[in-house]
C-alpha positions as CSV (number, residue, x, y, z in Angstrom):
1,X,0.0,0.0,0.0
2,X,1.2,3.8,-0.4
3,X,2.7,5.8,2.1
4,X,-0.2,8.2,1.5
5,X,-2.2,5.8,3.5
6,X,0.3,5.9,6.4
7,X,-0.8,8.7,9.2
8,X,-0.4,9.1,13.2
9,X,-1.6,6.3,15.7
10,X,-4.9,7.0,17.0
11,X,-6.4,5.4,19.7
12,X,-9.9,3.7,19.0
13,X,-10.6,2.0,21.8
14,X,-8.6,-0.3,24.6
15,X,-10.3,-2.9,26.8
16,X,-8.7,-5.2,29.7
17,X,-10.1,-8.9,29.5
18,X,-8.7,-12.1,32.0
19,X,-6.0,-12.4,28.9
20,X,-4.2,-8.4,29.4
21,X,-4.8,-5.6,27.2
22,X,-6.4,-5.3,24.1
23,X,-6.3,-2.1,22.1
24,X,-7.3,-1.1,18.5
25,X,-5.1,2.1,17.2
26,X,-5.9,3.4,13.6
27,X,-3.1,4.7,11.4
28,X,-4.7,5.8,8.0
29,X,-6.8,4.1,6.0
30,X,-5.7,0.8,8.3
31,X,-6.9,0.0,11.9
32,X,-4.9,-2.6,13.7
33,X,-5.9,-5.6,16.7
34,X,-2.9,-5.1,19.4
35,X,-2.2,-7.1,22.4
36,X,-1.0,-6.2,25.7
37,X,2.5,-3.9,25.6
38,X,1.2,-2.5,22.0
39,X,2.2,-6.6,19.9
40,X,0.8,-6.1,16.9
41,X,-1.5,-9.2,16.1
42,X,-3.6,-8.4,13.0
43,X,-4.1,-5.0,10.4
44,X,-7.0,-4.5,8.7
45,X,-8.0,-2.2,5.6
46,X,-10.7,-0.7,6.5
47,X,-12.3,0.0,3.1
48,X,-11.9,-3.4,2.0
49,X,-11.6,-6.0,5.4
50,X,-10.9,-9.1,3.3
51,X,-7.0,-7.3,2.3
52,X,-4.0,-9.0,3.2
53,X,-1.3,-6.5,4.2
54,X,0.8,-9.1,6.1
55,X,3.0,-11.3,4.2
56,X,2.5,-14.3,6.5
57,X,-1.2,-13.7,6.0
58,X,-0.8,-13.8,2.2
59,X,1.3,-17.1,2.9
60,X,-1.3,-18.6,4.6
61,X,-3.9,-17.9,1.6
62,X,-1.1,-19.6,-0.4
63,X,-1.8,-22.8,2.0
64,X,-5.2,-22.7,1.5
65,X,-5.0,-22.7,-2.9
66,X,-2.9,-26.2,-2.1
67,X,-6.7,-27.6,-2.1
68,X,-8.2,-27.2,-6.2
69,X,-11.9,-27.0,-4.3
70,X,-12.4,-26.6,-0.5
71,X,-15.9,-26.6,1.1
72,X,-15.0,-26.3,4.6
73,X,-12.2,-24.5,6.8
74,X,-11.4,-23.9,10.2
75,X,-9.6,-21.0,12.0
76,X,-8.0,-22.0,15.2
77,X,-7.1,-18.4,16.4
78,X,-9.6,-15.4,14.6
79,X,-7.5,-12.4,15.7
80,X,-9.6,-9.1,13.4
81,X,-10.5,-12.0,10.9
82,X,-8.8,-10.4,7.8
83,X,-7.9,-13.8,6.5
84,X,-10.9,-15.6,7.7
85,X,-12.9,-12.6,5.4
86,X,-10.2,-13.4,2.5
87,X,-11.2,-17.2,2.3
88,X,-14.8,-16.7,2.2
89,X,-14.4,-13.6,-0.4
90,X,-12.3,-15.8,-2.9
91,X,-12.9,-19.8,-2.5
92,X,-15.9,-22.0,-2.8
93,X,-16.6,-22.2,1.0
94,X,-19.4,-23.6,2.0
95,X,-18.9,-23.6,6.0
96,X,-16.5,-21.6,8.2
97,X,-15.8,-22.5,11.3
98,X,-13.7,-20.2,13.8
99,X,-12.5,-20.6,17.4
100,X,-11.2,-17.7,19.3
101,X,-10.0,-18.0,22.9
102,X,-11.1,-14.5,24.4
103,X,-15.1,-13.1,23.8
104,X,-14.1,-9.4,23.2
105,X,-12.3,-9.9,19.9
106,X,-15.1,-11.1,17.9
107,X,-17.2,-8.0,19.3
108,X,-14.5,-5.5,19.0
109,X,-13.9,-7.1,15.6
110,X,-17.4,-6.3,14.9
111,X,-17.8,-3.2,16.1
112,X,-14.2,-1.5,15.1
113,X,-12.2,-4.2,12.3
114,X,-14.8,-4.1,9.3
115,X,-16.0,-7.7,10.2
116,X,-19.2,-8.2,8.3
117,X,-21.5,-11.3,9.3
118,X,-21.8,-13.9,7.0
119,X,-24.3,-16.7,7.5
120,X,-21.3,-19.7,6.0
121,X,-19.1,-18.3,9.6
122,X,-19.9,-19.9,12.7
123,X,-17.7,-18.2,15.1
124,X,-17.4,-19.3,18.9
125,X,-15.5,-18.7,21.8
126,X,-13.1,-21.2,23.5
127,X,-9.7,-22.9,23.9
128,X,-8.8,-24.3,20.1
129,X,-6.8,-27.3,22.2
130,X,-10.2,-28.3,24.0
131,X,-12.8,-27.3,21.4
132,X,-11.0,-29.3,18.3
133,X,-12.2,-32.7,19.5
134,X,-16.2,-31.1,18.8
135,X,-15.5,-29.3,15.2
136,X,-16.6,-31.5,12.5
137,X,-13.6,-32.4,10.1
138,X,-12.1,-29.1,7.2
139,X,-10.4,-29.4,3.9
140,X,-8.7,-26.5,5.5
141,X,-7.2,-25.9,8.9
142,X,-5.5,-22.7,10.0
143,X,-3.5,-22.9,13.3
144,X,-2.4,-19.1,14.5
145,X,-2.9,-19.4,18.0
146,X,-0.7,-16.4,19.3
147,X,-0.8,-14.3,22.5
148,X,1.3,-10.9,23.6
149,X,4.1,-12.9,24.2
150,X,4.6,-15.0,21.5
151,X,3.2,-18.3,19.9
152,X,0.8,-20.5,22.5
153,X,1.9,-24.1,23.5
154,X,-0.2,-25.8,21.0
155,X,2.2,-24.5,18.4
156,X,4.7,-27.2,19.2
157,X,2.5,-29.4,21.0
158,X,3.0,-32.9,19.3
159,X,-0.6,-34.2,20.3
160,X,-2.4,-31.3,19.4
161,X,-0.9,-30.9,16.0
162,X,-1.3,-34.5,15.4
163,X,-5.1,-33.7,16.3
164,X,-5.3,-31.2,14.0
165,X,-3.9,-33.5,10.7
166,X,-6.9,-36.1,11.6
167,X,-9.0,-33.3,11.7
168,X,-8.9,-33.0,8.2
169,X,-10.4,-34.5,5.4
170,X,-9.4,-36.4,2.6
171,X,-6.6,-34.1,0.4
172,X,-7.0,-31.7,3.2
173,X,-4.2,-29.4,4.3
174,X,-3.0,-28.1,7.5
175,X,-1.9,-24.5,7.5
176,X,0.3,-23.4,10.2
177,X,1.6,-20.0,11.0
178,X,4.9,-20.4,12.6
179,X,7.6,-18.5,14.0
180,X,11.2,-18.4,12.6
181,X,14.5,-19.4,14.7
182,X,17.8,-17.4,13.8
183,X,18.6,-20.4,11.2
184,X,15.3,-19.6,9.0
185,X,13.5,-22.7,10.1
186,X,10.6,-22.6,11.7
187,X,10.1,-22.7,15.7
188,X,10.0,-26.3,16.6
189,X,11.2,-28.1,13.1
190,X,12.6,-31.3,14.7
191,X,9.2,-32.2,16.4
192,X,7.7,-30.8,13.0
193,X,9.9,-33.0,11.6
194,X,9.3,-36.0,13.8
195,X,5.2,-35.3,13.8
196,X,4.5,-34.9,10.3
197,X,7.3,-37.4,9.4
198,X,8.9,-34.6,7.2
199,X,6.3,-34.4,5.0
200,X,5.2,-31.2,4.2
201,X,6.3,-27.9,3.3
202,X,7.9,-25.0,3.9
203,X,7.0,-20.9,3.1
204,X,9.5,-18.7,4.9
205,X,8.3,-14.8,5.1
206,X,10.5,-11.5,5.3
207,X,8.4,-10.6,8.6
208,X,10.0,-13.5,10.3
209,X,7.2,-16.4,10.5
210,X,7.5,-19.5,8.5
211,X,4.5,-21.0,7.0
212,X,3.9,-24.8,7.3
213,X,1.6,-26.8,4.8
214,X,0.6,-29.9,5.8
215,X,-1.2,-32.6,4.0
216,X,-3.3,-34.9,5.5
217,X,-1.6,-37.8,4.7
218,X,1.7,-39.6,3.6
219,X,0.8,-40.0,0.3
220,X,-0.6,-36.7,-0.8
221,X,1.6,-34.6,-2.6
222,X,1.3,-30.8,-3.4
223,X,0.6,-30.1,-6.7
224,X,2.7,-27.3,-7.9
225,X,1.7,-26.8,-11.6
226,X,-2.4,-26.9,-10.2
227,X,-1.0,-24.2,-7.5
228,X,0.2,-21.8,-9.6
229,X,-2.8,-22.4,-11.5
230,X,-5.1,-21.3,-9.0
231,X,-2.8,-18.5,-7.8
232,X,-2.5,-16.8,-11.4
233,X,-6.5,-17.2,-11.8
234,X,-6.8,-15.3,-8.5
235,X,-4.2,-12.5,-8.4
236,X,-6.3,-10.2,-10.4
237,X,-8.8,-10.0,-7.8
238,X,-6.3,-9.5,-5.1
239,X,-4.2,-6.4,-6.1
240,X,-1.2,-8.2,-4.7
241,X,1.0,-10.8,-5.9
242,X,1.4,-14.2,-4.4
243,X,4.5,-15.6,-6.5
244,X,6.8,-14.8,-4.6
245,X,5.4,-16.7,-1.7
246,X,5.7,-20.3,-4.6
247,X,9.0,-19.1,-5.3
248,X,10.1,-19.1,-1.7
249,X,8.7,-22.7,-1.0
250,X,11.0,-25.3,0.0
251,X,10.4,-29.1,1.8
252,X,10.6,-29.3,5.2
253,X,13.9,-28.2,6.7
C-alpha cells in the first residue's frame, strides 16, 4: 500500500479482559488488533476488510490454494478476521468455522475491524486445544494461535498438531503460521519433523514467520503446476502478488 495511506496512531478504543490488554489504534486508512504492551497481532484495511497487508497472512492464503476445491475451513485463532474474510471472499466455501480464545475480539472485531457477518461463519468462543475434539472435520485448517508474548503451547505441542492433521479431510491441508528461529526454520522443526514425518512444506516470510503446509496424509503430494494455477486465476482480484510466496517454497527443513 502507499505511504499516503500511512498517518499518526490513534487510539480507538482499549479494553482489559482475564487475557491483558487489548487495544485497536488506527493509522490511515488501516486500523490494527494489538495485544497487551502495543504486539501487533492483526491489520485491517478498512475499506476493503478481506485485504491481506501481512506477508504471512498472504502465505497462509497460499496454504489454502494447495486444495483445487475446499468446502469447509477452520480457524484455530480469529484475531480481526482479515484472512478468515479473504477465504470466504475468494474460495468455494461452503462452511466456516472459527474458534477464538477470548469473547471481546469477535465483538471489538465487529464493532471497530470491518468484520461483516456472514451466514457460512460460525464463530465461537473457547480454547482451540479443547474445542478441536467437537469441530466437525475441514479441507482446510488454519492454526495461528498467538498471544502478547509470542506463539501458544499448542504450536509445538506434538498431540495437538497430530489432532489437528486427523481433523482434516481427505486431500486436506493443515496451514500453520509459525515463528522463525535465527537459522530460518521454523520454531520447533525437529518435532515438525518428527510429527509430520517430514512431509510437508515450507513458506518462509521477510516478517519473520515460516508457513507450514501440511497434507493430510503420507501419500498426498502438493501439486505445484495446479497451484500456480489457482494463484495466477486469483491474483487479479487481489491487487497483490502471491508468487513470490511459490517461489520461496521449500520441503521441510
Amino acid at each position: 500500500m502507499s505511504e499516503e495511506l500511512l498517518s499518526e496512531e490513534l487510539l480507538i478504543v482499549e479494553e482489559r479482559d482475564d487475557f491483558g490488554v487489548i487495544r485497536v489504534v488506527e493509522s490511515g486508512a488501516f486500523r490494527y488488533l494489538e495485544f497487551g504492551d502495543e504486539v501487533e497481532q492483526s491489520c485491517v484495511l478498512m475499506g476493503d476488510p478481506s485485504w491481506l497487508e501481512y506477508d504471512y497472512s498472504r502465505a497462509m492464503l497460499v496454504g489454502a490454494l494447495c486444495h483445487s476445491r475446499p468446502r469447509r475451513a477452520l480457524f484455530l485463532g480469529f484475531g480481526a478476521g482479515s484472512l478468515t474474510q479473504a477465504c470466504l471472499k475468494y474460495l468455494p466455501l461452503e462452511e466456516v468455522e472459527a474458534i477464538e480464545l477470548r469473547p471481546s475480539i469477535p465483538r471489538l472485531a465487529r464493532e471497530h475491524l470491518g468484520l461483516v457477518e456472514d451466514q457460512r461463519l460460525n464463530l465461537r468462543i473457547g480454547d482451540a486445544v479443547q474445542e478441536l475434539a467437537e469441530c466437525e472435520p475441514a479441507d482446510l485448517i488454519f492454526l495461528d494461535l498467538y498471544t502478547d508474548t509470542g506463539p501458544a503451547p499448542a504450536h509445538i505441542g506434538w498431540e495437538f498438531l497430530g489432532a489437528c492433521r486427523e481433523r482434516l479431510r481427505p486431500g486436506g491441508w493443515l496451514v500453520i503460521n509459525q515463528w522463525s528461529t535465527d537459522d530460518g526454520r521454523p520454531l520447533g522443526a525437529a518435532l515438525l519433523r518428527g510429527r509430520f514425518h517430514r512431509h510437508y512444506w515450507e513458506c518462509p516470510v521477510p516478517e519473520g514467520n515460516v508457513i507450514v503446509f501440511v497434507p493430510a496424509d503420507l501419500d498426498q503430494e502438493l501439486n505445484l503446476r495446479g497451484l500456480k494455477k489457482r494463484v495466477g486465476q486469483l491474483e487479479p482480484k487481489l491487487g497483490y502478488s502471491l508468487r513470490t510466496y511459490i517461489e520461496s517454497l521449500r520441503p521441510a527443513q
